[in-house]
C-alpha positions in Angstrom: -14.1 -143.3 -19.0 -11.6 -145.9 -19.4 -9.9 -143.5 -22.5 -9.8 -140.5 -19.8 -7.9 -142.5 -17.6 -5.0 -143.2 -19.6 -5.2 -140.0 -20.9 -4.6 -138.8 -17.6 -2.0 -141.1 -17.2 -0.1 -140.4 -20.1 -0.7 -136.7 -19.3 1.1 -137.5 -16.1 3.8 -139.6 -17.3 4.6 -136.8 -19.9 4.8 -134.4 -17.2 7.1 -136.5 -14.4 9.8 -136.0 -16.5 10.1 -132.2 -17.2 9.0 -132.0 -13.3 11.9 -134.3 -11.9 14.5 -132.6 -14.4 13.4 -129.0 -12.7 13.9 -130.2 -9.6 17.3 -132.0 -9.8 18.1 -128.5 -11.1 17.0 -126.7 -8.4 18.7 -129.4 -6.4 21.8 -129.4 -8.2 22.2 -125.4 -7.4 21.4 -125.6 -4.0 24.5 -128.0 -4.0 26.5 -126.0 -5.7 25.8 -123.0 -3.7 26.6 -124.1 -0.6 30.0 -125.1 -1.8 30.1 -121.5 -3.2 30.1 -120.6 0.2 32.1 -122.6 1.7 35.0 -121.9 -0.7 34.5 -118.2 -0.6 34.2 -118.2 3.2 36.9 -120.5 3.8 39.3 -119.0 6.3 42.4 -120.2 4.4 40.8 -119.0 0.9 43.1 -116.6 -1.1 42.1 -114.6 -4.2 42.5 -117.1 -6.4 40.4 -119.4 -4.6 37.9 -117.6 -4.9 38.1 -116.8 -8.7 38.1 -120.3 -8.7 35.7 -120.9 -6.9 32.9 -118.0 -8.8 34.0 -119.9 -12.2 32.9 -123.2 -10.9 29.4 -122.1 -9.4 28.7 -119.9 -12.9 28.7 -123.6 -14.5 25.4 -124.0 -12.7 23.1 -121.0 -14.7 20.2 -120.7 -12.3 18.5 -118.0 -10.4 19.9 -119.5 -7.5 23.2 -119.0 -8.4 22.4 -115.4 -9.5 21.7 -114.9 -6.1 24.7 -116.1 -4.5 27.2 -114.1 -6.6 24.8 -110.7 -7.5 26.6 -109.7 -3.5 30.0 -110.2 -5.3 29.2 -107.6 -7.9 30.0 -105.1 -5.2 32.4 -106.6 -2.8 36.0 -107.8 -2.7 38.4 -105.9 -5.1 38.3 -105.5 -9.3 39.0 -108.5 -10.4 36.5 -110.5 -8.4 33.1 -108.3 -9.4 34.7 -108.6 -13.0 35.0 -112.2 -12.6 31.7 -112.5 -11.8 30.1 -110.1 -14.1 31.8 -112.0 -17.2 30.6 -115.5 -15.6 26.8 -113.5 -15.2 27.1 -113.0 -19.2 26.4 -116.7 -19.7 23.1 -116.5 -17.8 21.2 -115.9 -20.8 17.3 -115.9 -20.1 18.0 -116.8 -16.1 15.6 -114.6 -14.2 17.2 -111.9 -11.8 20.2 -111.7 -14.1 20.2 -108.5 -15.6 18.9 -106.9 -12.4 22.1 -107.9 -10.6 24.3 -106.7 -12.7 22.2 -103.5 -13.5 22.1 -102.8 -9.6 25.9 -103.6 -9.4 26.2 -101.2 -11.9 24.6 -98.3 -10.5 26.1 -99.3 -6.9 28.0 -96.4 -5.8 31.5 -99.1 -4.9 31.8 -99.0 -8.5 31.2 -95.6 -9.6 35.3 -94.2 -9.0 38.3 -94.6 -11.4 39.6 -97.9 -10.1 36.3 -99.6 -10.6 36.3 -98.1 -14.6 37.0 -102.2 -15.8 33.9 -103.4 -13.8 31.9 -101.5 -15.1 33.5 -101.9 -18.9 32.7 -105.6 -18.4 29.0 -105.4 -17.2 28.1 -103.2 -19.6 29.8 -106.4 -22.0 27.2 -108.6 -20.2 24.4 -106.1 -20.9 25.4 -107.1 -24.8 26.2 -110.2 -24.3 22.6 -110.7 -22.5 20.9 -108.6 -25.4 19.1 -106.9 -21.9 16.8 -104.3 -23.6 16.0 -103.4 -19.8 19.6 -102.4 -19.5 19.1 -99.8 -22.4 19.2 -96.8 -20.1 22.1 -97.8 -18.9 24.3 -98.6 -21.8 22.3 -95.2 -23.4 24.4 -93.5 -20.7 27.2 -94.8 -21.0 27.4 -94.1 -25.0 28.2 -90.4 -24.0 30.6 -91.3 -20.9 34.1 -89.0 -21.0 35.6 -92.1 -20.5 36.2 -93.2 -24.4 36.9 -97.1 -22.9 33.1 -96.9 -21.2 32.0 -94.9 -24.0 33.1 -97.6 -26.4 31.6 -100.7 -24.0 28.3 -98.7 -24.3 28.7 -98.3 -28.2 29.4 -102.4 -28.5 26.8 -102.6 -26.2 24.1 -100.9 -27.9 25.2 -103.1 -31.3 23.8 -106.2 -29.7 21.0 -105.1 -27.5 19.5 -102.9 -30.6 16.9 -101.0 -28.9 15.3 -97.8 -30.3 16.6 -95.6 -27.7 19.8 -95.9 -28.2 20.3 -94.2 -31.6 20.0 -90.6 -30.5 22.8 -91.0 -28.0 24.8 -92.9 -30.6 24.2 -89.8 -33.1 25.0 -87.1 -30.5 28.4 -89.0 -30.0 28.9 -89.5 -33.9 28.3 -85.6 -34.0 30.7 -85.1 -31.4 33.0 -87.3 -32.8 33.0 -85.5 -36.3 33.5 -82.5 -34.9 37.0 -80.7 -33.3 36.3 -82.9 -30.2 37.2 -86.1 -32.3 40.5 -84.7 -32.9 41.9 -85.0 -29.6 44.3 -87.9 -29.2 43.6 -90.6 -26.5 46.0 -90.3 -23.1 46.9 -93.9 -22.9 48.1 -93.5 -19.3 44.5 -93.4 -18.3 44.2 -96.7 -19.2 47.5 -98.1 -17.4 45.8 -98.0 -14.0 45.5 -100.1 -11.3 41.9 -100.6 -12.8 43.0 -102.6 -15.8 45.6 -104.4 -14.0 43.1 -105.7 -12.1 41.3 -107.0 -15.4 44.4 -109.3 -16.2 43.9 -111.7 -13.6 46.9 -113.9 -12.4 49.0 -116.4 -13.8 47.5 -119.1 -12.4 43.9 -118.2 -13.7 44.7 -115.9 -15.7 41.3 -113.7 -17.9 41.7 -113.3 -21.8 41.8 -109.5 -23.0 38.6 -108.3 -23.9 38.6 -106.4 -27.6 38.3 -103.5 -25.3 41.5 -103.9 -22.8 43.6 -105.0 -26.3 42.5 -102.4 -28.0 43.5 -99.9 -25.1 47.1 -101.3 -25.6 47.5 -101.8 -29.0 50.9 -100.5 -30.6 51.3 -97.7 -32.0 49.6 -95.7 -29.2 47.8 -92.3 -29.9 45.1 -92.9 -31.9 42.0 -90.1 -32.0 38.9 -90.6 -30.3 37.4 -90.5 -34.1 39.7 -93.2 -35.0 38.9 -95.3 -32.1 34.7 -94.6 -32.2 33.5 -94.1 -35.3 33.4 -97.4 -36.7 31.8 -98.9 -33.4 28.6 -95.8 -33.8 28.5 -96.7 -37.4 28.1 -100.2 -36.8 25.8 -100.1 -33.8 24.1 -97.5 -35.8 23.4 -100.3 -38.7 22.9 -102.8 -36.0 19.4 -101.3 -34.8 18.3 -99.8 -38.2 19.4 -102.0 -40.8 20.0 -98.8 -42.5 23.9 -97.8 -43.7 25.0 -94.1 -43.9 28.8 -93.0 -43.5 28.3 -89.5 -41.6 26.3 -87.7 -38.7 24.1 -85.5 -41.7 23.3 -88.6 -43.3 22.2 -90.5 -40.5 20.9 -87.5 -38.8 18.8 -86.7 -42.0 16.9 -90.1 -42.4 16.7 -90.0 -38.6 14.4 -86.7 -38.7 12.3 -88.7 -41.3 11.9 -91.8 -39.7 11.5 -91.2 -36.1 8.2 -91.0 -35.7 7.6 -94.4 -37.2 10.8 -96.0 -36.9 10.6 -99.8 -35.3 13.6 -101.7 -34.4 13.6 -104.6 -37.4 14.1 -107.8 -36.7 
């Protein structure tokens, strides 16, 4: 009897810890929510206040804190959904996560021209996150006109790795093989307010994604096939494990392997 006591005890000592640690994290969120707020709401708050002030509640990575910025994935201009979709990328494993951003996503507010960088960087999060529920998504978005979405899907796909997303990835491949792949990239497309917006200020200023650089890079005009073929090869590789150079080759061991085919680990 005596030996079940302190086994209860010890059972219960082990457990205090892990028990007061979740709840001075719950505690610690609530705290830094509420300052979230105030700061955002703040009559006297200017923009980069508030990118401030979504950079210092990200440090917190709880569901709570999803909650309080997943609203700002579809309000205020560019630049604040993208700064909170890049701080969401860190929320690795926090529930409600890739909801948020898939829901910002799909909001209509960010389906137009100007809102093309919010989206580029959410669909960065979805690979960042490795969010195999995001797959439909980022499948999508592998066949966008847009070559810059197109491409965020592609990188995407690379680091989620899900099954689903190779047919997509050889339909663009195809396409890119083909006459279509010839045509030469219209950098003013890219030169928008969109991806001004992306830049941030000088104050707090946001690094270039690979994406944005790439966009700018000297000499301009490359070819869609220039600019996509190594990122389907390589997301291509990513999910199979398997290494072929052009659409018949992958297309060929595709037809074989379908059926059977499981993502390797």
């Amino acid at each position: 009897m005596a030996r079940a006591a302190v086994g209860v005890a010890l059972a219960l000592a082990c457990g205090l810890p892990a028990f007061a640690q979740a709840k001075k994290a719950d505690l610690d969120a609530e705290e830094a929510v509420k300052r979230f707020v105030r700061e955002m709401n703040a009559a006297d708050a200017g923009e980069d206040d508030r990118l401030t002030a979504i950079r210092r509640v990200a440090k917190t990575r709880h569901p709570r804190v999803v909650e309080a910025l997943a609203p700002y994935l579809t309000a205020g201009d560019a630049r604040q959904r993208i700064a909170v979709a890049r701080a969401l990328a860190g929320f690795d494993r926090v529930p409600g996560t890739v909801k948020a951003l898939a829901d910002g996503y799909t909001n209509e507010v960010n389906q137009g021209d100007g809102t093309r960088g919010v989206r580029i960087e959410m669909l960065r999060a979805f690979g960042a996150l490795k969010a195999k529920e995001a797959a439909p998504l980022v499948n999508k978005a592998i066949e966008e006109k847009f070559i810059w979405i197109a491409k965020a899907g592609i990188d995407a796909a690379a680091k989620i790795r899900h099954k689903t997303s190779i047919e997509p990835l050889l339909r663009q491949l195809y396409r890119i093989e083909g006459k279509e792949g010839n045509k030469v990239v219209d950098m003013k497309e890219v030169e928008g307010n969109w991806i001004d917006d992306t830049l941030g200020t000088a104050a707090q200023p946001f690094s270039m994604s690979p994406t944005f650089a790439e966009a700018n890079e000297k000499p301009m005009g490359k070819t869609e096939r220039e600019i996509l073929r190594d990122p389907v090869l390589a997301a291509l590789k990513s999910i199979t494990r398997q290494n072929f150079g052009t659409h018949a080759e992958w297309n060929r061991w595709w037809v074989n392997n379908r059926r059977t085919f499981e993502v390797p680990r």
